[in-house]
Each structure stands twice: as C-alpha cells, then as structure tokens.
MARKETOR-855476 format. One record per residue (C-alpha): residue in three letters; x, y, z. Coordinates in steps of 0.2 Angstrom, whole numbers, plus 5000, padded with zeros to 4 digits. Layout:
// residues N
> ALA/X/Y/Z
...
//
This chain:
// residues 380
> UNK/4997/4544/5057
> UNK/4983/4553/5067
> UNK/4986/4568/5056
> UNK/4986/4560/5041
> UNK/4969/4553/5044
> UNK/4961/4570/5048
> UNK/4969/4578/5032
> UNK/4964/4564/5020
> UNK/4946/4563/5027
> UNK/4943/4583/5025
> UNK/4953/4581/5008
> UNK/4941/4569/5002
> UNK/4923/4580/5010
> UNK/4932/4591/4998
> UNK/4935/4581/4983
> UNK/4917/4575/4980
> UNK/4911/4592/4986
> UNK/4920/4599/4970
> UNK/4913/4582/4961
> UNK/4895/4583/4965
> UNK/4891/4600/4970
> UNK/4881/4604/4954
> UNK/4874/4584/4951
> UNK/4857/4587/4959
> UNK/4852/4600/4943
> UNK/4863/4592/4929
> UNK/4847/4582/4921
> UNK/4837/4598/4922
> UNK/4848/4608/4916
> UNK/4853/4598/4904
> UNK/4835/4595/4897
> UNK/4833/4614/4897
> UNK/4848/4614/4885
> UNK/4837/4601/4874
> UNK/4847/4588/4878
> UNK/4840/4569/4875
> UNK/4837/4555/4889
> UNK/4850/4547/4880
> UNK/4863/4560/4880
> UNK/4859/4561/4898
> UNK/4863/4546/4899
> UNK/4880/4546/4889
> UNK/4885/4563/4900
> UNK/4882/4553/4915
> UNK/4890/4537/4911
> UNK/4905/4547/4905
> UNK/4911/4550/4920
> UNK/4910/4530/4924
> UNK/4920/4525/4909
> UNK/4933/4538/4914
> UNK/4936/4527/4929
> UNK/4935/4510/4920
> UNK/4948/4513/4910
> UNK/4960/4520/4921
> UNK/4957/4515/4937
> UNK/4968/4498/4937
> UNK/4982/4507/4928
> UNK/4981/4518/4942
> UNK/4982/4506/4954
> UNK/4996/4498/4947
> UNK/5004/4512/4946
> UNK/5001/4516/4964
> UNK/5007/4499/4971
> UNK/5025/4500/4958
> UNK/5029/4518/4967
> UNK/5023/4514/4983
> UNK/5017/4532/4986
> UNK/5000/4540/4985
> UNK/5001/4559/4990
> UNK/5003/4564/4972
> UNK/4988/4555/4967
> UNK/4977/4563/4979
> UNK/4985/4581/4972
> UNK/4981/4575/4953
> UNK/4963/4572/4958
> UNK/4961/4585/4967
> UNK/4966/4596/4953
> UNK/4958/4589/4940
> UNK/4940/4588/4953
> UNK/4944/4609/4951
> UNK/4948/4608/4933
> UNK/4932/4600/4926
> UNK/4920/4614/4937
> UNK/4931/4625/4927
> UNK/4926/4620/4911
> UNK/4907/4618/4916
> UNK/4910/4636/4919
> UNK/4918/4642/4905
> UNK/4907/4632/4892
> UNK/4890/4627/4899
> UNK/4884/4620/4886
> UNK/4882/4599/4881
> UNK/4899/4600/4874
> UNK/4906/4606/4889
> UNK/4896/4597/4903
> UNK/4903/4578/4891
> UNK/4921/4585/4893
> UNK/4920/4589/4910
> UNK/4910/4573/4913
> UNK/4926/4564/4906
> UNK/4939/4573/4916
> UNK/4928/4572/4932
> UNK/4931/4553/4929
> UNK/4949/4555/4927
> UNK/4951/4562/4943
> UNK/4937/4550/4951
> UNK/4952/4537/4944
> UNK/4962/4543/4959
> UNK/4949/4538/4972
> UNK/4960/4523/4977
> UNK/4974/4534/4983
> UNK/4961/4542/4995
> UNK/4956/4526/5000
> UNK/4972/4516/5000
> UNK/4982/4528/5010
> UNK/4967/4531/5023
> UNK/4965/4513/5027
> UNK/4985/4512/5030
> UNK/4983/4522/5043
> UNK/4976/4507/5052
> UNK/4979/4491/5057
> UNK/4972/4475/5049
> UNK/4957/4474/5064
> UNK/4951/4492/5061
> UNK/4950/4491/5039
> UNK/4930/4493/5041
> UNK/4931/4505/5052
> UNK/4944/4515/5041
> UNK/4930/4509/5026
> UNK/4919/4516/5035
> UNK/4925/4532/5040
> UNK/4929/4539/5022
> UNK/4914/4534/5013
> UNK/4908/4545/5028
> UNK/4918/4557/5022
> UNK/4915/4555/5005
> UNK/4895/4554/5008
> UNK/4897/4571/5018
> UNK/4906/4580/5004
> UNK/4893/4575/4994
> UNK/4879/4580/5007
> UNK/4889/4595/5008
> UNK/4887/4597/4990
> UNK/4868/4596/4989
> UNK/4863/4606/5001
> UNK/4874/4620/4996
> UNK/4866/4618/4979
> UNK/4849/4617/4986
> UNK/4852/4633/4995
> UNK/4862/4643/4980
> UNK/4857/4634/4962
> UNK/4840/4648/4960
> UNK/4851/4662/4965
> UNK/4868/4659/4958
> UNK/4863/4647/4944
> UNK/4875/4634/4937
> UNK/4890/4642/4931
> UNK/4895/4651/4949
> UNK/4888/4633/4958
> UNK/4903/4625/4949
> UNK/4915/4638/4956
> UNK/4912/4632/4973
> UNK/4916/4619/4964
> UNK/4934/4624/4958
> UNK/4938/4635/4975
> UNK/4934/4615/4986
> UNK/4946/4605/4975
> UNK/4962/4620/4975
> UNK/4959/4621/4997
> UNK/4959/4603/4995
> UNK/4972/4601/4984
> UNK/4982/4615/4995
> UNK/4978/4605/5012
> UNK/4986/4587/5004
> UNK/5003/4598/5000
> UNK/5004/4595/5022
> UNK/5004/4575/5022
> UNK/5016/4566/5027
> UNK/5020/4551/5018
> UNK/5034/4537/5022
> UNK/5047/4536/5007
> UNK/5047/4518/5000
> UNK/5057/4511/4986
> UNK/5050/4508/4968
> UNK/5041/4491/4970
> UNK/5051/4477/4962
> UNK/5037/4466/4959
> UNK/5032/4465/4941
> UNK/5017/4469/4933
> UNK/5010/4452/4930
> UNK/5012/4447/4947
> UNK/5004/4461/4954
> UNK/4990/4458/4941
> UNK/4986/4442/4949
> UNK/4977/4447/4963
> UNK/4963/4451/4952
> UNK/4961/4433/4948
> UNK/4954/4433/4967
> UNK/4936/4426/4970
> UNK/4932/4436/4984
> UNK/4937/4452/4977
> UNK/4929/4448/4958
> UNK/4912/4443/4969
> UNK/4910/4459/4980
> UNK/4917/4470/4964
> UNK/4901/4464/4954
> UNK/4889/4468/4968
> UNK/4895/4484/4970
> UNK/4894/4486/4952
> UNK/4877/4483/4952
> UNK/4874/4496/4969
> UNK/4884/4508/4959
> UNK/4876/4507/4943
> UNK/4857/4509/4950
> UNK/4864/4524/4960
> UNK/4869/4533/4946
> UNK/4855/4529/4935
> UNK/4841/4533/4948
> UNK/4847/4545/4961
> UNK/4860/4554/4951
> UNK/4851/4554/4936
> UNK/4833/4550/4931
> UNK/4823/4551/4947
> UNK/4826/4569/4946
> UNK/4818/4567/4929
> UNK/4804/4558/4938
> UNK/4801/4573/4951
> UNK/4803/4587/4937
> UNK/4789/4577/4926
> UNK/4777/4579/4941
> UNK/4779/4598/4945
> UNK/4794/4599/4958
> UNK/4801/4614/4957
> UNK/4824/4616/4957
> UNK/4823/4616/4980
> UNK/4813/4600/4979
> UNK/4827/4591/4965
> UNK/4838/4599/4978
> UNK/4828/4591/4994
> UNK/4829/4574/4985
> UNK/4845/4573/4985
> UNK/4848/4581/5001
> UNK/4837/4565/5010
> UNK/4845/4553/5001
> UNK/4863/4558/5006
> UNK/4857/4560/5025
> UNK/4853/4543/5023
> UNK/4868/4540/5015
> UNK/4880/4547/5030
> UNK/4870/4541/5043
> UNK/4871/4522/5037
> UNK/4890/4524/5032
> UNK/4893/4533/5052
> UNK/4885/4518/5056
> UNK/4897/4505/5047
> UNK/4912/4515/5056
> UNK/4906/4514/5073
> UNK/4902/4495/5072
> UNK/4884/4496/5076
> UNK/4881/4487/5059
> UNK/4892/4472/5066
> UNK/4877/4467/5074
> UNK/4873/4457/5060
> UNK/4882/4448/5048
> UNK/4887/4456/5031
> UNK/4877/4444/5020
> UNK/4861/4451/5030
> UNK/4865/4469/5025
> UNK/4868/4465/5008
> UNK/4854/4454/5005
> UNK/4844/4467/5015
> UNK/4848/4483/5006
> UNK/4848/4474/4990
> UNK/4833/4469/4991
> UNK/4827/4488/4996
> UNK/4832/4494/4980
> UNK/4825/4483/4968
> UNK/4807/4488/4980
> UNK/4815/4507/4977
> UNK/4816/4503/4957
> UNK/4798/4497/4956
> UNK/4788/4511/4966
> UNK/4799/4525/4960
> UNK/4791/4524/4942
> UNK/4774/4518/4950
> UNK/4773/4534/4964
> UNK/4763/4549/4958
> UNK/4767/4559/4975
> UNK/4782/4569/4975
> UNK/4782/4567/4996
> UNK/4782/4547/4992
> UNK/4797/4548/4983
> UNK/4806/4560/4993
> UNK/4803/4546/5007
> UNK/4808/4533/4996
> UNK/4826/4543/4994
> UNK/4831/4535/5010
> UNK/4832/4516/5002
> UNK/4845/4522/4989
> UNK/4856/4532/5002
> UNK/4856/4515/5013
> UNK/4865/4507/4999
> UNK/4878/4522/4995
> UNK/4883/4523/5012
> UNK/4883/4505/5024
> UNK/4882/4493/5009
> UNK/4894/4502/5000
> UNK/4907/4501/5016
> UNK/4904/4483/5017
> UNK/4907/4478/5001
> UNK/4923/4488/5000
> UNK/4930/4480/5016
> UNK/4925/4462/5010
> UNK/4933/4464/4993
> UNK/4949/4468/5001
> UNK/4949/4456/5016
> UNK/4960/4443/5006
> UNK/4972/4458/4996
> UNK/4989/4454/5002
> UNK/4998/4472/5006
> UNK/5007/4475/4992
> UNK/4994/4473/4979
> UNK/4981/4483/4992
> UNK/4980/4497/4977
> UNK/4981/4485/4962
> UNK/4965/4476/4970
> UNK/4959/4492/4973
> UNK/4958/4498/4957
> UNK/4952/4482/4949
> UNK/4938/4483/4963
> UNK/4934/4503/4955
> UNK/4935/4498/4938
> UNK/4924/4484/4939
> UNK/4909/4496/4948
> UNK/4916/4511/4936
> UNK/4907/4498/4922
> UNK/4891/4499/4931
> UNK/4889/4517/4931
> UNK/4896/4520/4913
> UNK/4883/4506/4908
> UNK/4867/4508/4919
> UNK/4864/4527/4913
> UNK/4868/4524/4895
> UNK/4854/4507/4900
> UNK/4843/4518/4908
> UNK/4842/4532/4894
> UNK/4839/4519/4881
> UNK/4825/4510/4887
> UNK/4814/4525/4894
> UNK/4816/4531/4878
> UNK/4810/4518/4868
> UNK/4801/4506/4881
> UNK/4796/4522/4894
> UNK/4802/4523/4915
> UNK/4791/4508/4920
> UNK/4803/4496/4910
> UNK/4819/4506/4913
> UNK/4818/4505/4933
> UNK/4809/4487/4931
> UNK/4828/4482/4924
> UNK/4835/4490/4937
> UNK/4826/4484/4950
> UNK/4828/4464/4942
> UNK/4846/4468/4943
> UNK/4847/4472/4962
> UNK/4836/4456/4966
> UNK/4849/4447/4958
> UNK/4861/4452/4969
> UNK/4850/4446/4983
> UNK/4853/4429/4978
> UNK/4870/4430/4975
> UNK/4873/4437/4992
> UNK/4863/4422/4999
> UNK/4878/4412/4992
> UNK/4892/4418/4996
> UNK/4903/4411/5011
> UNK/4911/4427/5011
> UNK/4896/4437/5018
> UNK/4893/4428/5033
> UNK/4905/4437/5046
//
C-alpha cells in the first residue's frame, strides 16, 4: 500500500510535468504563429472538452473493471504522445491536435486519483486529496521552472521532448504497481449512473467548475497575454507562472497536513473565492508587471487548497463502488469550465477588450461566494 502511494504520487509529478511543461509560452508562441485570441482560446479549451466527454465513460468504465493501473499506463502514454506531435508539427494544427489528445489522457486523471485515495482509509481521504494535488501541483511547478530555465535556449519543440521522456519514465514506473485482482463489477450501468444524481457532489462539481475554468482562462492563458502586452520578456511569462504554482503547492501541502482544518471548509471557499474574483478585477486594471507577478499567488491558492477541498467534499457521500463513476462525473463537470471559460474569455476581449473579459470572470467567482455561504455541506 505504502509502495503504491509513492509510485502513484511521483507517476502523477510526472504526468502533468509531460502535460504542462511547455503551457507557460503556448499563448506567446501561439500569437507569434499569428494566431487569434479566439483560437487561443479554442486550443486551450480543447483540452477541457477532451475531458468532458470522456471522463464519465472513463469512470464508468473504471468502476465496471474494478482496476485502474491500466488507465494510469494509457494516460501516461498518451501525456507522451501529444509532446510528440507538438514536436513533430508546431504549427496551430499541431498544438489543436495535441490539445485534444492532451485532454484524452487528462480523461485518466480519475484513475490517478481514485487509486491513490484507496490507499487510505475513510478518515485520511483529504489528506490522500491533498497529497496528490501536491503532487500534481509539483509536476506542474516542476514543469514551469524547467521551462523558465530552458524555453530561450532550447525553444519549443525540444521543451516538449522533456515532455515525451516525463510521461515514458512515468509510464515505465506504473508497470511496478501492484493492484488487487477484483471481479468485473456486476452492477449495471444505470445504477452506477445514480450517483450523479447526488447534491453534494453536483454542488462542489460546479464550484470547481468555476475555480477551474477562471484558472484556465487567466493563469494558463490570457494573463500571460497581459504581461507580454506590457513588455515582459519569455523569463518573466516563465516567473509568473512559477509564483503562481509555489503558491499552488504550498497551499495544497497545506490541505494534506491538516493545518487548513483549522477552519471550516466553507471559510476557505468562501475565502479563496472571493480572492479570485479581487484577482479578475486588478489583473486587467495593474500596469506593473511586479503587481501582477504578486497577484499570481491568489490564483495558485485556488489550484492548490481550494481545489483539495472541493475534491474531498464532492466525494464525501460517494458510496465505494461508484467512487470512479462520481469521480468522473465530478471531472467532467469542471472539464465544462475549462473548455468554456477560454473559448469565453477569447471572445469577449476580442470584441468587448480585457476589462470585460476578466470583469466576467471575476462575477463568476463572487458567485460562488454566495453559493458556498449556502451550503450545509461546507461547514465541517
């Protein structure tokens, strides 16, 4: 169990290292190419729409065969395969298609995650949630900085072959788990499809919708776009991003280790949500590049402990056998806010400018604030 553990948590560092590695130049580089802001926007929510539609079959398909090793090998796999193709055509043709098979293998997430929080018992799941999304924060982390350090040097076509050599070593290392033989689930489909009809779970999926979607828009995307339009040169994208997954690790450490505890869950959520929307107005209003590299830190909060909160709430009433069905209902749902927020975001700065864009954003999150004041849910 212990070994498993280890192995699925430097699997996953890898997995999004292979997934993120080049993410901190893709609107740059893709603007160079003479890409749109919408196109952008369409390469980024690729990815997202990838995951909506196949992340539920996945999990159904997960919780009928009862094992999950071979998802993580898929993923890991097809994580190496779409740095492949950035590599072999790096052109907007190229960077959609990988965008789309990037998703496919993001679809096997819920294996990672699923198999991970078996490992423990019903009193540790946020503590196993937090625990990979530190992992999964630090592969990204790892990612950026590796970029940061490289992208001038090597540019993007040998950045993505780190990219291709992360997800084989991963892949190779996953061939080593150890996984219990269960029979072929009995249960049909319709049932297993029930859980969905869970309020807790539906509730915490569309908040993390929301913290997903502005994450993709902002951080991942357009505030790079931001920085480049005030003169910050391909180290300071890459420092950007760098800040904002420090903060991201830090905070999900932080949810593992229980400190957070020390305040209920609808405090952090209302909290952080509320920091983003603030993050959506200045953003677009800040004309110093330093300002926004500080403000880096609010987004990362959200991708790292309100993002392990929400996970472990949405699961808290998943009975076991449905653990990956729910699991990929809850990744589909927030796979529609970041397939829909960037192709949103492009569209409006283009025809109403950045103000307008982040302003939508930013009305989203407060929305959330007042939903999370509601719900019975978020107390403990």
């Amino acid at each position: 169990m212990v070994r498993n553990r280890k192995i699925i948590l430097m699997a996953s560092f890898l997995f999004f290292y292979a997934q993120y590695i080049y993410i901190p130049f893709q609107t740059a580089y893709l603007s160079a190419l003479g890409a749109s802001a919408a196109f952008i926007g369409i390469v980024t929510g690729a990815y997202g729409g990838a995951q909506f539609l196949l992340r539920l079959p996945v999990g159904l398909l997960a919780d009928k065969v009862g094992r999950h090793k071979g998802f993580l090998l898929a993923g890991l796999a097809a994580a190496a395969a779409a740095c492949g193709i950035r590599m072999c055509f790096p052109g907007l043709t190229g960077f959609l298609a990988a965008s789309l098979l990037s998703g496919v293998s993001s679809s096997t997430w819920l294996s990672f995650m699923v198999m991970h929080a078996e490992c423990y018992g019903p009193a540790e799941q946020q503590k196993a949630s937090g625990k990979i999304v530190f992992a999964y924060n630090a592969g990204i982390l790892g990612a950026f900085v590796t970029g940061t350090l490289l992208y001038e040097t090597l540019g993007m076509r040998l950045l993505c072959g780190l990219g291709v050599a992360a997800g084989v070593i991963g892949a190779a290392m996953c061939t080593t788990l150890t996984e219990e033989r269960k029979t072929v689930s009995q249960t049909a489909v319709q049932e297993l499809l029930t859980v969905c009809t869970n309020r807790c779970l539906i509730a915490f999926s569309l908040l993390a919708l929301v913290q997903q979607g502005i994450q993709m828009a902002t951080t991942m995307s357009f505030t790079a776009q931001v920085l480049r339009g005030l003169g910050a040169s391909e180290s300071l994208l890459g420092t950007s991003s760098i800040l904002y997954m420090v903060s991201a690790v830090v905070s999900s450490y932080a949810a593992s280790s229980g400190w957070a505890e020390k305040r209920s869950r609808r405090f952090w959520i209302s909290f952080i949500f509320a920091g983003l929307s603030a993050y959506c107005l200045l953003v677009p209003a800040c004309r110093s590049i330093s300002v926004i590299l500080g403000l880096q830190l609010i987004p990362g909060l959200a991708s790292g402990l309100l993002f392990s909160i929400l996970t472990a709430s949405a699961m808290t009433e998943v009975p076991a056998g449905k653990k990956s069905t729910a699991m990929g209902f809850y990744q589909a749902v927030y796979a529609v806010g970041m397939t829909v927020f960037p192709v949103l975001t492009g569209n409006v700065l283009e025809s109403a400018g950045l103000m307008a864009a982040y302003g939508l954003l930013g009305s989203f999150a407060m929305l959330c604030v007042m939903a999370a004041a509601r719900m019975r849910n978020a107390k403990t």
